[in-house]
C-alpha positions as CSV (number, residue, x, y, z in Angstrom):
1,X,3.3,-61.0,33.7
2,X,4.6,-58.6,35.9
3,X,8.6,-58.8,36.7
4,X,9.8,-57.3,39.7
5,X,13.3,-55.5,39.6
6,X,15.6,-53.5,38.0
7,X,16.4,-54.7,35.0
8,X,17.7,-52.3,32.2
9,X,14.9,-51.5,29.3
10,X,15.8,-52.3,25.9
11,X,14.1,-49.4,24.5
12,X,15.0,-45.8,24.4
13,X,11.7,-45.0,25.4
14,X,12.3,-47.1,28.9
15,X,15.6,-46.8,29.5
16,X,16.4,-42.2,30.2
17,X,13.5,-43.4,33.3
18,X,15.4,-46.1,34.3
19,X,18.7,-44.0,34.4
20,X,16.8,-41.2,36.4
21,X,15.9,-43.7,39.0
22,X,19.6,-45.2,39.1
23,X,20.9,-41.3,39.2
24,X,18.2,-40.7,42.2
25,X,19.2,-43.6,44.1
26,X,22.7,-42.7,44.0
27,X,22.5,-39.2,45.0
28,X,19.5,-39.4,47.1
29,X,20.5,-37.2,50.2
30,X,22.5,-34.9,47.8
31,X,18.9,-34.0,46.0
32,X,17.0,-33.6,49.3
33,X,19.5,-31.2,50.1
34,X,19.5,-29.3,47.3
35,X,15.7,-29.0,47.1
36,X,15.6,-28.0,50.6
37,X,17.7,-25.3,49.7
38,X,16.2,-24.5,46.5
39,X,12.9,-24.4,48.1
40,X,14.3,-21.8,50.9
41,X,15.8,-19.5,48.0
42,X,12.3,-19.5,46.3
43,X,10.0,-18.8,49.3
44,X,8.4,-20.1,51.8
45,X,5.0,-19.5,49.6
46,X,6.4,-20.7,46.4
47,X,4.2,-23.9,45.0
48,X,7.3,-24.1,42.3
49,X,9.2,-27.4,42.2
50,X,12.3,-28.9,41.1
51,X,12.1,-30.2,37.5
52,X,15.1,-32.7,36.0
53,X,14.7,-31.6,31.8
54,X,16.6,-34.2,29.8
55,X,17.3,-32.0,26.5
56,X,19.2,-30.5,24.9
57,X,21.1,-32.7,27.7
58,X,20.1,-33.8,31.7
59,X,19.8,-30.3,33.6
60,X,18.0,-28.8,37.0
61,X,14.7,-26.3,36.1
62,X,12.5,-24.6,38.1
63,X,9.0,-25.3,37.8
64,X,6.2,-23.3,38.2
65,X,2.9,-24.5,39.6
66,X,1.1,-22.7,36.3
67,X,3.1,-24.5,33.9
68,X,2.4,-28.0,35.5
69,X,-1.0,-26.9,35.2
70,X,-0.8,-26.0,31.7
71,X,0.7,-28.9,30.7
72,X,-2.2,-31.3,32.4
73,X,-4.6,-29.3,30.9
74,X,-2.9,-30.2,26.8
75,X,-2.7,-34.1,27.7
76,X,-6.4,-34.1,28.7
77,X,-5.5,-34.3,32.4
78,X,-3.5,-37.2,32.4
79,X,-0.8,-35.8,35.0
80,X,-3.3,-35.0,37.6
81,X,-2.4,-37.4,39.5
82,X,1.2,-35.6,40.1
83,X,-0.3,-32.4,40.5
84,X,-1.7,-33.8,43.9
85,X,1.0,-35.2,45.0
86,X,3.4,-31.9,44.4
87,X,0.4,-30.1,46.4
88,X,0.2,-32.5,49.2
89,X,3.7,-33.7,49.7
90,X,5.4,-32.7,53.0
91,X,8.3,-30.7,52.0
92,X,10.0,-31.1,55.5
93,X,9.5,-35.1,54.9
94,X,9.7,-35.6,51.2
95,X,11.2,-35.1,47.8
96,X,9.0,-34.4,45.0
97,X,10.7,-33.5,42.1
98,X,9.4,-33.8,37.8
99,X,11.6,-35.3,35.7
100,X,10.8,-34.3,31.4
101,X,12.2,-36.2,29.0
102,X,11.0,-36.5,24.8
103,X,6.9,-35.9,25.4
104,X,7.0,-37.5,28.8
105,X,6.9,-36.8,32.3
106,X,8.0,-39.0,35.2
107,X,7.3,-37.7,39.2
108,X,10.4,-38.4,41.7
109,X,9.1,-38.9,44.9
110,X,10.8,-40.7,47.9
111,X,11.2,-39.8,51.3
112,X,15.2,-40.0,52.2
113,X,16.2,-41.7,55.5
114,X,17.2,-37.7,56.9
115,X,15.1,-34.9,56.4
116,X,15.7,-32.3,53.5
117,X,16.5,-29.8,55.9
118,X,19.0,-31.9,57.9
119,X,20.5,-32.9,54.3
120,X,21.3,-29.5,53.5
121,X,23.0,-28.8,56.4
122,X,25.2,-31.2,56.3
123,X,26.3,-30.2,52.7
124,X,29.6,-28.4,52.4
125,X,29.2,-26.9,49.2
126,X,27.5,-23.9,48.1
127,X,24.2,-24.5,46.0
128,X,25.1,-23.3,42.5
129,X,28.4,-25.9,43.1
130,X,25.8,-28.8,44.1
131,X,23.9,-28.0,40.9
132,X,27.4,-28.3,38.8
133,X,28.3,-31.5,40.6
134,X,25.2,-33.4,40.0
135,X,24.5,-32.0,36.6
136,X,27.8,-33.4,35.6
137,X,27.2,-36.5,36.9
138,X,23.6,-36.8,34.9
139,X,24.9,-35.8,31.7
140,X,27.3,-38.7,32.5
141,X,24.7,-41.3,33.6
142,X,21.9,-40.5,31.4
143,X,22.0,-41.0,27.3
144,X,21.4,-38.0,25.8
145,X,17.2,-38.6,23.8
146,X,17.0,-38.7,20.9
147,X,15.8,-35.4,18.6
């Protein structure tokens, strides 16, 4: 049986994805901006993306299009299906970002209620300050996984 929801897991294993999602829905617009910006500091031709890596505690990584690739290619292809979406996703639209935590990989993908581009410009911090601020608040929201 299927329960519909938001409960909180009970297991380790459940509950960092369950305290990404809670940490995305609360700083939704603030991560569109970000990537927007992110994305206009890498390049207009850059296929990298915004990772979330949980150890040695939650921080913001860059990753490349290669190392995705890599990384489907040791679990026998069994992230391919993120692979299309981080090709195909509108980047004016959309937020597409990987989240990596203890041998698994969770896709963020939503489309806020503003566009990336429109979030960005209404931020009135700096980048490297945004990063800070919302790493701070993850390594608050999210329990560190175990080693």
């Amino acid at each position: 049986m299927m329960k519909f929801g938001q409960s909180i897991p009970d297991d380790q294993a459940n509950l960092w994805r369950y305290q990404v999602d809670r940490f995305v829905e609360d700083n939704r617009e603030k991560l569109a901006g970000l990537l927007w910006g992110l994305l206009q500091e890498w390049g207009e031709d850059s296929k990298d993306i915004l990772g979330i890596d949980l150890k040695p505690s939650p921080h913001f990584i860059r990753c490349s299009r290669e190392a995705l690739e890599k990384l489907n290619r040791r679990v026998d292809r069994q992230i391919q299906e993120i692979l299309g979406i981080v090709d195909r996703y509108s980047r004016e639209d959309e937020v597409a970002i990987v989240a990596i935590g203890h041998g698994q990989v969770k896709l963020i993908y939503y489309k806020p209620d503003r566009s990336p581009r429109d979030c960005f410009e209404d931020l009135s911090i700096d980048l490297d300050t945004l990063i800070q601020q919302l790493e701070t608040e993850m390594v608050s929201e999210i329990d560190p996984l175990p080693a």
